[in-house]
N, C-alpha and C positions, 0 to 999 in steps of 0.2 A: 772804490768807485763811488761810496756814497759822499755827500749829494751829489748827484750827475744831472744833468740838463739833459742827458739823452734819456731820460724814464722817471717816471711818479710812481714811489709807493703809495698804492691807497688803501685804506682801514675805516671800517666801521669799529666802533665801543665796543661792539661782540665779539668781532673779529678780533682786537685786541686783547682782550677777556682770554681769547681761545687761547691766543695763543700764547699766552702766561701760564696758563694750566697744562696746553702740552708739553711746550719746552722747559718745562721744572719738572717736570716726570724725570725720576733719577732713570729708566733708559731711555732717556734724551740728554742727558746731560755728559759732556766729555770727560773724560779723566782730569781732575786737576779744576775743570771749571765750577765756581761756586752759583750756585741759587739767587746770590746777589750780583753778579756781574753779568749771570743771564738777564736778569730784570735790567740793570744798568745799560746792556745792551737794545732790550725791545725798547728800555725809555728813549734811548738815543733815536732810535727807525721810527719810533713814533713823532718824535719831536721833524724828523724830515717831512713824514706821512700829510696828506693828503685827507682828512678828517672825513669824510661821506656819508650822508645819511640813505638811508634806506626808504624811501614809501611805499615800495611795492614787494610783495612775494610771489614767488612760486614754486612753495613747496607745497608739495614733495617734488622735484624735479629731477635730484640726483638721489643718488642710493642712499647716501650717507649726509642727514639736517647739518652737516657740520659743512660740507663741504657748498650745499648748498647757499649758508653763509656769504661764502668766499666766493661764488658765481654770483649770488644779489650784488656784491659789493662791485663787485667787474661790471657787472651791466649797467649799476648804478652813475659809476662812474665817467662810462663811455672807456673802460678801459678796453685794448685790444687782447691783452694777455691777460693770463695765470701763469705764472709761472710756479711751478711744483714740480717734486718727484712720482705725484702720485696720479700720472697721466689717464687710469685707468677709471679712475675715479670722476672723472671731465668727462667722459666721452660725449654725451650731447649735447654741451658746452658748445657747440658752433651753429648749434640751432638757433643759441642766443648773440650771436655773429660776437664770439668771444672764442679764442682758442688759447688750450693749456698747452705750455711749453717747458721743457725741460731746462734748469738751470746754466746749464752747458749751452745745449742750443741759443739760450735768450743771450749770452754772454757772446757768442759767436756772432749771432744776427747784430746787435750790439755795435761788435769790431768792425762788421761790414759796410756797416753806413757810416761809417768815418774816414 
């Protein structure tokens, strides 16, 4: 589905950063898939991405400064999503009128407005 016209990937340098360092963690990496085809991969979502700077924080707001990240980068942006699996981790995420959604879900909502 990538690039789609129905949704922006958006990323901050950090957020990019991060997510090179978690997705090469060997229990992150699939059987079979190499450390350079993951990179090959984020370079490709990045080259789609949406670049966004950050001027403001508010951390500590979530549990986890990582996650927090990925909420400056949503609000920064005027995104309306997160999409993650890690719904737990958002929960007061819609204080900042940004709500996390599950990959399933965001694929479904998606289909529906088509």
């Amino acid at each position: 589905m990538l690039p789609s016209g129905d949704f922006e990937i958006v990323l901050t340098v950090a957020l990019y950063t991060e997510w090179q360092a978690v997705l090469t963690r060997p229990e992150h990496m699939p059987p079979g898939v190499t450390i350079e085809a993951t990179l090959g991969f984020l370079r490709y979502l990045a080259s789609l991405a949406h670049l966004q700077d950050v001027h403001f924080f508010w951390r500590p707001f979530l549990r986890d400064p990582d996650d927090d990240m990925v909420l400056e980068c949503a609000v920064a942006s005027g995104s309306r999503f997160i999409v993650t699996h890690n719904m737990k981790d958002f929960k007061r995420a819609p204080e900042l009128k940004v709500s996390a959604i599950q990959p399933g879900d965001f694929l479904k909502l998606l289909r529906s407005r088509s």
